[in-house]
C-alpha positions as CSV (number, residue, x, y, z in Angstrom):
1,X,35.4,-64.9,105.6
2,X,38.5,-66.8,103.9
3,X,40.7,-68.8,105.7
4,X,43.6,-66.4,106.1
5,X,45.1,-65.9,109.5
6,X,44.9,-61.9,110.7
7,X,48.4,-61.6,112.3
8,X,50.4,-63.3,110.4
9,X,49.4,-63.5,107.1
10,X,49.4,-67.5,106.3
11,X,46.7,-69.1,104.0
12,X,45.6,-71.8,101.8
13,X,48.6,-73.6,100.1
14,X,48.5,-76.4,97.1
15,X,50.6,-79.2,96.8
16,X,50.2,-82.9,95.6
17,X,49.1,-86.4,97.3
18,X,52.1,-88.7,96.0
19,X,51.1,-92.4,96.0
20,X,53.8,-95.6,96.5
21,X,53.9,-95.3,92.8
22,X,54.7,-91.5,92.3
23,X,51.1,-90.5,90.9
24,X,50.7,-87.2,91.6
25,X,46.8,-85.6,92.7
26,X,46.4,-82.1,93.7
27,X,45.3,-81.4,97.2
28,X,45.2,-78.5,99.7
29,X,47.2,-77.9,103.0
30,X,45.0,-75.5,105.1
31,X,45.9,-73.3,107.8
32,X,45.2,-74.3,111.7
33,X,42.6,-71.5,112.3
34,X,41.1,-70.6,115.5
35,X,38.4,-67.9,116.3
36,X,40.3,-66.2,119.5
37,X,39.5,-63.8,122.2
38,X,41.9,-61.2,123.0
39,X,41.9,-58.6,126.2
40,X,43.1,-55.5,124.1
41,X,45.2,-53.5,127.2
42,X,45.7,-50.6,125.4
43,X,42.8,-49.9,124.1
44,X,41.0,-51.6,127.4
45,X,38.3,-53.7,125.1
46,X,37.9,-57.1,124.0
47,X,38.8,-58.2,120.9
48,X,38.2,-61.5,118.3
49,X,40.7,-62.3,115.6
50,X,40.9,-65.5,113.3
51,X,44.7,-66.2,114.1
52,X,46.7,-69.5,113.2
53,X,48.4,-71.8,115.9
54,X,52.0,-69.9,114.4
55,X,50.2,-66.4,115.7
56,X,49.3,-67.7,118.7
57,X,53.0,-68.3,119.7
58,X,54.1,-65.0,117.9
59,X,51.4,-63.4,120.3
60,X,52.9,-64.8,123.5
61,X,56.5,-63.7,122.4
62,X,56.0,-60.1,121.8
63,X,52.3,-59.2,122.9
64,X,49.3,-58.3,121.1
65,X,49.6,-54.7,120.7
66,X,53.4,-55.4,119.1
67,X,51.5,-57.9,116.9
68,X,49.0,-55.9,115.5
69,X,51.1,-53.0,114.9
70,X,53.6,-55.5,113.2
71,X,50.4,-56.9,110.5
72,X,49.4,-53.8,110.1
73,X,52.9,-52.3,108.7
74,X,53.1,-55.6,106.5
75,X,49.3,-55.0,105.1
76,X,47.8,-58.1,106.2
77,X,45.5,-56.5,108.7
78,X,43.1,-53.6,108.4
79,X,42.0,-52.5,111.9
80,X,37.9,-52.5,110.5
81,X,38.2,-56.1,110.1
82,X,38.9,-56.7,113.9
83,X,35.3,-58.0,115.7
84,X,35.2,-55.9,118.7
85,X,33.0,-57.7,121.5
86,X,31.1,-55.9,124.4
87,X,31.3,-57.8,127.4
């Protein structure tokens, strides 16, 4: 799976390395991804998302439910790509 975050959208960006003396390298900033749980109240299930640190807070704001519906109307998440664990 690519290193996109679920919720929020946020991937792989390119920049440069700048040395003391300006040269310029290409190099990659990656996203702060974490495999989470998530206790789905609605639909009263267990559920595991690859969300970034900035998700994480977003969660905590306005809920998980709120979330998803939110990604979902943007088109960054498709609800068969959510793992859905049976414990």
């Amino acid at each position: 799976m690519s290193k996109i975050c679920q919720i929020t959208g946020k991937k792989t960006q390119v920049g440069n390395n700048v040395s003391h003396s300006k040269r310029r390298t290409k190099r990659k900033f990656e996203v702060n991804l974490h495999k989470k749980k998530f206790y789905w109240v609605e639909q009263d299930m267990w559920i595991e998302l690859t969300v970034s640190a900035h998700a994480l807070r977003t969660i905590n704001k306005i809920g998980l439910n709120a979330a998803l519906k939110r990604a979902e109307k943007e088109g960054i998440l498709d609800f068969k790509d959510i793992v859905i664990l049976s414990l």
